[in-house]
N, C-alpha and C positions, 0 to 999 in steps of 0.2 A: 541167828536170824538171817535169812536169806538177804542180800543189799538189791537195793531198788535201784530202776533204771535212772533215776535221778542220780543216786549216790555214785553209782558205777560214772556217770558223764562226766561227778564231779572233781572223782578220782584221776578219771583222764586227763581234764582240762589242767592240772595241777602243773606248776612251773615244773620245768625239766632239769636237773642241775647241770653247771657249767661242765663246759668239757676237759677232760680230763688230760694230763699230760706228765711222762715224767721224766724230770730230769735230775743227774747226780742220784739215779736210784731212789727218789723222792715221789712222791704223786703230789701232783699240783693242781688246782682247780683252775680253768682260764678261761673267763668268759671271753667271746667274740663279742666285739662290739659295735663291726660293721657284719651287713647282711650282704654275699656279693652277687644275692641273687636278683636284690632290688634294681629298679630301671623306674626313670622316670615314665611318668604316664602319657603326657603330650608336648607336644613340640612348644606349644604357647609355654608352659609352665616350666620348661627347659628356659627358655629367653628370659619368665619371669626373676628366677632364681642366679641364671648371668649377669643381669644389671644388679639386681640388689648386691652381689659380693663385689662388682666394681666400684660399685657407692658407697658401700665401705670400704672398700679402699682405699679409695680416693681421701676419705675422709679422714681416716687413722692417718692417713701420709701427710694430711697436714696438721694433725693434731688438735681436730676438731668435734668437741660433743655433738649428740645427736640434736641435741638444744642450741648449739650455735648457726647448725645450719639450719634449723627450720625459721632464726629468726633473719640469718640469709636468704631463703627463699620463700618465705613466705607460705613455707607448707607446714599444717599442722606436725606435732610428734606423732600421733599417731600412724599419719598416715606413712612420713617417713620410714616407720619401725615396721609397716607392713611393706611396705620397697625396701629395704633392707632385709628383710625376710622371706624377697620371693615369693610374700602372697596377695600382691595385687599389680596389675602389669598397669605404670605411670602411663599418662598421657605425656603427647610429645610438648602440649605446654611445658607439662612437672620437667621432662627431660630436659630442657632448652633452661630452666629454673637453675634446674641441680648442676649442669654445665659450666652457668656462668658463677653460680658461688662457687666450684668445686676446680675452675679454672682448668677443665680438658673440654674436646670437642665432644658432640654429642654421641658422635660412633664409637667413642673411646668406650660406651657403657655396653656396645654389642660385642668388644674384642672377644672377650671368650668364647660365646657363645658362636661367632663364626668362624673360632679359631682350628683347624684341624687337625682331626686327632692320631700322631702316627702311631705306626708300627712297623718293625723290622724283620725280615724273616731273613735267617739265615741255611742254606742247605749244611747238609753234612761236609765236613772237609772245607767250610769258603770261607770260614771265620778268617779274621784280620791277626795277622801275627804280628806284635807286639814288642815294646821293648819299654819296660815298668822302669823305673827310678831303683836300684838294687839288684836290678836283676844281672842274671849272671850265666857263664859258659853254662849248655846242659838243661836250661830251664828254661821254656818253651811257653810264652804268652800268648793265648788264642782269643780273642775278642769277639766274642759272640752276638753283638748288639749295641749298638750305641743311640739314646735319645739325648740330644741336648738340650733346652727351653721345651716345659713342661708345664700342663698344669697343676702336678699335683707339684713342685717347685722342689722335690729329688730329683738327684740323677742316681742312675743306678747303673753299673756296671759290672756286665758277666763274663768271667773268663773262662775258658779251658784253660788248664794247666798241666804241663807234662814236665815229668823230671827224670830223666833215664840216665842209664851207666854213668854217662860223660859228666853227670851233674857233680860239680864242686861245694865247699861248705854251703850251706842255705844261707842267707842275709836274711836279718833282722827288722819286720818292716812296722814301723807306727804313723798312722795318718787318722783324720776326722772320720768318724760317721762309722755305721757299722760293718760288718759282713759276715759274713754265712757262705760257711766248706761242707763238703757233700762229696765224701768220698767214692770214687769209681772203679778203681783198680791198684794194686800195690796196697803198702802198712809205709803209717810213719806215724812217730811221738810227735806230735805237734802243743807247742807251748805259746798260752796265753798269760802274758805275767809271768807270775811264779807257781803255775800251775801245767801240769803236764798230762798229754790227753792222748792214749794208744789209737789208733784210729785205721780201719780197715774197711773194706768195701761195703757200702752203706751207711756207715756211721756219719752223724754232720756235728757240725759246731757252727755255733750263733755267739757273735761277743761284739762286745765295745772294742775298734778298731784302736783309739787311743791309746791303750795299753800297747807291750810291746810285745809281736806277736811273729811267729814263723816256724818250721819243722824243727824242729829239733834234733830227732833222728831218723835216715831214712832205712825203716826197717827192712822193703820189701822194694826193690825197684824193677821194671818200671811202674812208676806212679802215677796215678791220673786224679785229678778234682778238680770240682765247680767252685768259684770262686766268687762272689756275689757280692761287690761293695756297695755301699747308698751313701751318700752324701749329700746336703744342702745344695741348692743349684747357685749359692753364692759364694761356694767354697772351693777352693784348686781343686782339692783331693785328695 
């Protein structure tokens, strides 16, 4: 029986499955869980949404339910949970309220919102060359970028890396936070733990930096990779 334009819509509209990925020769299902095409819609509902996460905040830092402070200011739960949630922009009474029980200035609740958002652009060849903690004759730190105080409260830091003739044994490096290699030219056995990973132009590796982690063998030189650490913005590195 032929399907109707109904059944055909309904077929369409059908969830899509997650996206697919694989890794160790595995297929793995991975949804996405942010969208990074979304954008907020108006500038009011931008500001909305900045005060509410300084108001909580503010208020986790002092270890305070959402019930303590409404019976500090005198403003319903309700209405709290919807300033807290970016969906209703407070009057500067509410503000001057949440001020004095939350004990910052008033502007303290616009900080993010008029806070500026960078970025770095580096040309070819002007990266910052480096000198890592381990590092050694032969091996060549390029720093492609640096943000320090952020919103999203990572830092993240990209290297070039080169290792030619001159290069001596590789050091063994273990620090917080992740990182992600991205092979560019050259082969080298690169080990994480007690795992050992051939790696040639194209191939990347994603791990947990805490392990103990560095080439192992340089099969092909010269070598080149991206080097991409993240760390907590409360952390050395």
């Amino acid at each position: 029986m032929a399907k109707t334009s109904s059944d055909s819509k309904t077929a369409s509209t059908r969830a899509k499955p997650p996206a697919k990925a694989s890794v160790d020769g595995k297929t793995i299902r991975a949804p996405l869980t942010q969208n990074p095409h979304a954008i907020r819609d108006t500038r009011e509902k931008v500001l909305e949404v900045a005060i509410g996460r300084e108001v909580r905040a503010f208020r986790k830092k002092l270890g305070i339910t959402v019930a303590d402070l409404a019976v500090a200011t005198d403003i319903s739960l309700g209405m709290l949970s919807k300033i807290e949630n970016g969906i209703t922009s407070p009057s500067l009474t509410t503000l001057q309220a949440l001020s004095r029980a939350l004990g910052v200035p008033v502007t303290a609740f616009f900080r993010r919102f008029e806070e500026e958002r960078s970025a770095v652009f580096v040309k070819a060849g002007e990266g910052l060359d480096v000198e890592r903690r381990g590092t050694r004759a032969g091996h060549q730190y390029n720093l492609l970028g640096h943000i320090g105080s952020n919103t999203s409260g990572v830092v993240v830091e990209p290297y070039l890396i080169t290792l030619t003739e001159d290069s001596d044994v590789f050091p063994t490096f273990q620090h917080e936070g992740m990182e992600f290699l991205y092979m560019l030219e050259g082969e080298v056995v690169y080990r994480h733990g007690s795992n050992l990973y051939p790696m040639k132009p194209g191939d990347s590796l994603f791990f947990d930096a805490d392990a103990p982690h560095g080439p192992e063998q340089l099969t092909q030189l010269p070598m080149r990779y991206l080097s991409i650490i993240c760390y907590p913005q409360n952390s050395a590195g």
